[in-house]
N, C-alpha and C positions, 0 to 999 in steps of 0.2 A: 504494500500500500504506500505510495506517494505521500509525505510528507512537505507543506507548504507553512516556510519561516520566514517571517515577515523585520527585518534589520531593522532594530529600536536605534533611538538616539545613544549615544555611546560606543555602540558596538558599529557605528559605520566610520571605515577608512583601514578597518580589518582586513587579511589578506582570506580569502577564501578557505584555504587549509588550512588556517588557524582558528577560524572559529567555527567549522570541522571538528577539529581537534576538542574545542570545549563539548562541543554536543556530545561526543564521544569518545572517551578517555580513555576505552580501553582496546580499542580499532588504535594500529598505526599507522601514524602520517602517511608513508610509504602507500598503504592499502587506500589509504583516503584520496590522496591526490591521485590513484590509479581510477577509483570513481567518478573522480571527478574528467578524467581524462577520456573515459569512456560513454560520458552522457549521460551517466547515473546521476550527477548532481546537476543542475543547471539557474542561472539566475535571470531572473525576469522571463523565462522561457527558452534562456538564450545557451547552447554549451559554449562554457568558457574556460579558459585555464586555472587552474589551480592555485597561481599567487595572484589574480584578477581581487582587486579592491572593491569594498563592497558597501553602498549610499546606502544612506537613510530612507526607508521604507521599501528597499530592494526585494525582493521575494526569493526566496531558495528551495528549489523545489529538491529532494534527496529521495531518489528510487532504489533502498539497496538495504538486505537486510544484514543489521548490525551483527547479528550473531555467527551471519556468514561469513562476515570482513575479518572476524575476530578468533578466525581457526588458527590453530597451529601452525605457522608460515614455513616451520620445518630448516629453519636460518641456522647453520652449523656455528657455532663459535670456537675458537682456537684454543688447541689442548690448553696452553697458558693462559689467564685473562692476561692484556695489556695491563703495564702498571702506571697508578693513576699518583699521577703528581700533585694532584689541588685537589681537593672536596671541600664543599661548603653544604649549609642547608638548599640551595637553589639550583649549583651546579657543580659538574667535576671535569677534571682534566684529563686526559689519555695519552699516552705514549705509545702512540701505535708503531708497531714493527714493520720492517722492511715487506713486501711480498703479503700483507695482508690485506685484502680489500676492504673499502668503508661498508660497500652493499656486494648482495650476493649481484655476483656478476652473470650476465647472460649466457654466456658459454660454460658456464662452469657454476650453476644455483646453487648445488649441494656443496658449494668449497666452503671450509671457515671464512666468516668476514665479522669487521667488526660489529654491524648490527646483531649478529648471532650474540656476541658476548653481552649485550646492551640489554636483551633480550629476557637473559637467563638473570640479571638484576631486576629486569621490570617483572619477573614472573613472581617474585619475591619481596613487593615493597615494605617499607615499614610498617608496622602496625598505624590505620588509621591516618595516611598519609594519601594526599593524590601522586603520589612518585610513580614516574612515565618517562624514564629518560629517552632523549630523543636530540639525535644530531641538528648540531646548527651549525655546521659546512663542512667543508669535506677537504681531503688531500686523496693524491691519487697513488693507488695502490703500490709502487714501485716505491715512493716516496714515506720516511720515516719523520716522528716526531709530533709535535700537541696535535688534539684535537678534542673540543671544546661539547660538552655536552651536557642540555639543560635537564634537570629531574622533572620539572613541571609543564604545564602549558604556557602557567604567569612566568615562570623564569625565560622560556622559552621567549613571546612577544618582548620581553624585556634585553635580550641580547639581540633580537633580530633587527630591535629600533635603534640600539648601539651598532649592529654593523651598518644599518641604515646611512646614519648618523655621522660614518666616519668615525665613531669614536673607542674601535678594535683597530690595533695595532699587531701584524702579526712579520714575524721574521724569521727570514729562511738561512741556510749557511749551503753554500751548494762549491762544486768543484766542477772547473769549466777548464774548457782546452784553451789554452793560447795565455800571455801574458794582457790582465787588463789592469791598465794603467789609466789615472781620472788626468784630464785634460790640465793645464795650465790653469786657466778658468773655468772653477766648478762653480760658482754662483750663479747656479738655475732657477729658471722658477721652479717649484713645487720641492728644490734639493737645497737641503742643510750644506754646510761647508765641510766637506770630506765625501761628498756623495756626486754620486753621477745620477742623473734623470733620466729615464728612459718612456718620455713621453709620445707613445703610439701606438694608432687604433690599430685593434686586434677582432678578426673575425672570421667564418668556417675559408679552407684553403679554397680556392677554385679549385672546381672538380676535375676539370683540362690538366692541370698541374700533380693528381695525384695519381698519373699515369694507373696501371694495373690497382684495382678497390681492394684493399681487404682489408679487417675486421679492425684491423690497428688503425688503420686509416683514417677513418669515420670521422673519428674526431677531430681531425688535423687541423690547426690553426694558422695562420698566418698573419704577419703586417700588409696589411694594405686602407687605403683611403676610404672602401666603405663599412671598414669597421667599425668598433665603440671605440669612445675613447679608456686609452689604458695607459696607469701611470706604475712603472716599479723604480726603486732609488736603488740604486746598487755600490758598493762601495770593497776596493780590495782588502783581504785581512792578513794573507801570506801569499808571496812568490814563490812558485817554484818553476823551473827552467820547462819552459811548455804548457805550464798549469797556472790558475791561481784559484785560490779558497778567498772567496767572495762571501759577504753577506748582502743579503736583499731583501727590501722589504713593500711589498704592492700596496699601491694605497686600491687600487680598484679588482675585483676580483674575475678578471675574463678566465675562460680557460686558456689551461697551460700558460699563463702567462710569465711566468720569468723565465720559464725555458723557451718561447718565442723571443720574449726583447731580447731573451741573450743571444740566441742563436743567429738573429737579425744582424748583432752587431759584432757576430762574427767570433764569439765567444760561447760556443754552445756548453750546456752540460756534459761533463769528459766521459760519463756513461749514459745514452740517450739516444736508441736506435730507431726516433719519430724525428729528431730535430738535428743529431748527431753523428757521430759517424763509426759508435761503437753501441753492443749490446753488452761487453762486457768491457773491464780495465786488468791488463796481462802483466806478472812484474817484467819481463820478455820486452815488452813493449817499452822500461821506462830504464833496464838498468842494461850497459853496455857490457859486454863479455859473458853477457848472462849462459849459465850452463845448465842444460833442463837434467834432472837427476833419471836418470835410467830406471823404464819400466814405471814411471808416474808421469802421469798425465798433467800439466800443468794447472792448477788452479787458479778462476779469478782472483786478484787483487779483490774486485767489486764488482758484481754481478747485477748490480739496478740501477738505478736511477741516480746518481751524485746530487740527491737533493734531501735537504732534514730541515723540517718545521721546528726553527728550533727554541720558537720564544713567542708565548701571547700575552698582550697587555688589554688588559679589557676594564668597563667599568664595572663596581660591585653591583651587584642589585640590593636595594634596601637602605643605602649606606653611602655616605659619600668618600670613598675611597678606590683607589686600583691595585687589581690584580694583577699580579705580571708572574708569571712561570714559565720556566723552561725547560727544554727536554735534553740530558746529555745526547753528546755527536754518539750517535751506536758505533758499535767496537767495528763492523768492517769498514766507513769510513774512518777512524782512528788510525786504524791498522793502513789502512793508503795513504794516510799524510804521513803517516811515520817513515813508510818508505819513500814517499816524494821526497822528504826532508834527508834521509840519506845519501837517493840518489839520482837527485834532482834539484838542490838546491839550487835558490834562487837569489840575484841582487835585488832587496830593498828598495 
């Protein structure tokens, strides 16, 4: 039976899947904005998308029974839970691991991802608590370190208006191929003094340009004039001879974006077989006379992504104060600068 919700005063300028979310607390977002993407939910008559804003006296019609949304999703979580850096009453922090996905991925549903472990907390809340934790954004799979997860719905609206807002701060440490060095003149707009600005629109690659399709592909991003605008600061932390360990920090959130500006400027991620020129990092590759030891197979250096989220600062909820946590460099990026720095040192 159709369901018709008439949007009071207060509750308009809400994103659709959030006040979803209130109706139904114990359906996940994930399954919610899949209704709504399906024509199951609709406003004013109209199917729309799922962060579509929503006026005062708007109608919402919801074709979909709650109890069906709310099966067993069957989401594997990873023999380890991630460890969590911050907990508060509202929200927690994660450390996610290299090779773990945020959502079960399509080719592969039944793999561990982090939703599964989010999961097996919500199945469990406190006593007499609305605890729902639920992602509010994401990093991609290859990629390690925070991510940011609210317990509530209310905490939830309350960090979405902070990133809204501009007032989440988040920062990456990534290892990119080539020496980058900031200009004589770093006084840009939008860049502090020690930063480089990498102010440019980001949007899907032409499809002309992705020669042969497949699944990696899809998402492929590029610089070009009819994308959004996108702004990442980037700034070097160590040299090494071919390399540098960069820190960066996006103030806009496109996809892929700091492995686009970089790659654009010619400093790709030194592991990054979408934007790069390696799927893995070989010591073979970095150290001269190198000798392969008889009857073993060489092992990566780095086998993903040279990218770790490795700092968020965000506002509290409740309180006027900030959070800021970070996630140590995980040991296989440690274990590569250790050897860039032996054998690859770089001038200053």
């Amino acid at each position: 039976m159709t369901q018709f919700l008439t949007i009071k005063a207060g509750q308009d300028g809400i994103e659709l899947d959030e006040y979803l979310c209130q109706l139904y607390p114990r359906v996940s977002k994930r399954e919610l904005r899949a209704a709504v993407r399906d024509g199951r939910v609709r406003v004013n008559a109209m199917v729309v998308g799922p962060s579509v804003r929503l006026g005062f006296q708007d109608v919402v019609s919801v074709d979909f029974d709650e109890e069906a949304l709310d099966e067993d999703h069957g989401w594997s979580a990873p023999a380890e839970p991630p460890v969590v850096l911050y907990e508060d009453e509202h929200c927690l922090v994660l450390d996610k691991p290299p090779g773990l996905p945020v959502e079960p991925e399509r080719w592969e549903p039944q793999a561990p991802c982090l939703l599964g472990a989010l999961q097996l907390l919500g199945d469990s809340p406190p006593s007499g608590s609305n605890y729902r934790p639920r992602l509010v954004h994401r990093i991609d799979k290859e990629t390690s370190g925070c991510v940011l997860v609210a317990k509530t719905v209310e905490a939830e609206r309350g960090i979405r208006v902070a990133f809204d807002n501009g007032l989440v701060t988040k920062r990456y440490f990534a290892l990119v191929e080539g020496e980058l060095r900031l200009p004589a003149k770093t006084s840009q707009a939008g860049a502090a003094d020690g930063w480089l600005a990498l102010d440019l629109p980001i949007g899907p690659a032409a499809a002309r340009a992705l020669g042969k399709s497949s699944r990696d592909q899809r998402h492929r991003q590029s610089v070009h004039k009819d994308g959004q605008a996108a702004l990442t600061l980037v700034r070097p932390v160590t040299h090494f001879r071919g390399f540098t360990w960069v820190e960066c920090e996006p103030r806009t959130g496109r996809t892929h974006q700091i492995r686009v500006h970089l790659a654009n400027e010619g400093f790709p991620l030194a592991v990054d077989s979408m934007y790069g020129r390696r799927s893995s990092l070989l010591l073979s590759e970095l150290k001269t006379k190198y000798r392969q030891k008889a009857g073993r197979p060489e092992r990566p250096l780095l086998a993903r992504l040279s990218l770790h989220a490795h700092e968020l600062d965000f506002p509290a909820i409740g309180r006027q104060a900030r959070i800021v946590v970070r996630a140590p460099v995980p040991d296989d990026l440690t274990r590569t600068l250790k050897q860039l720095a032996k054998v690859r040192p770089g001038v200053p």
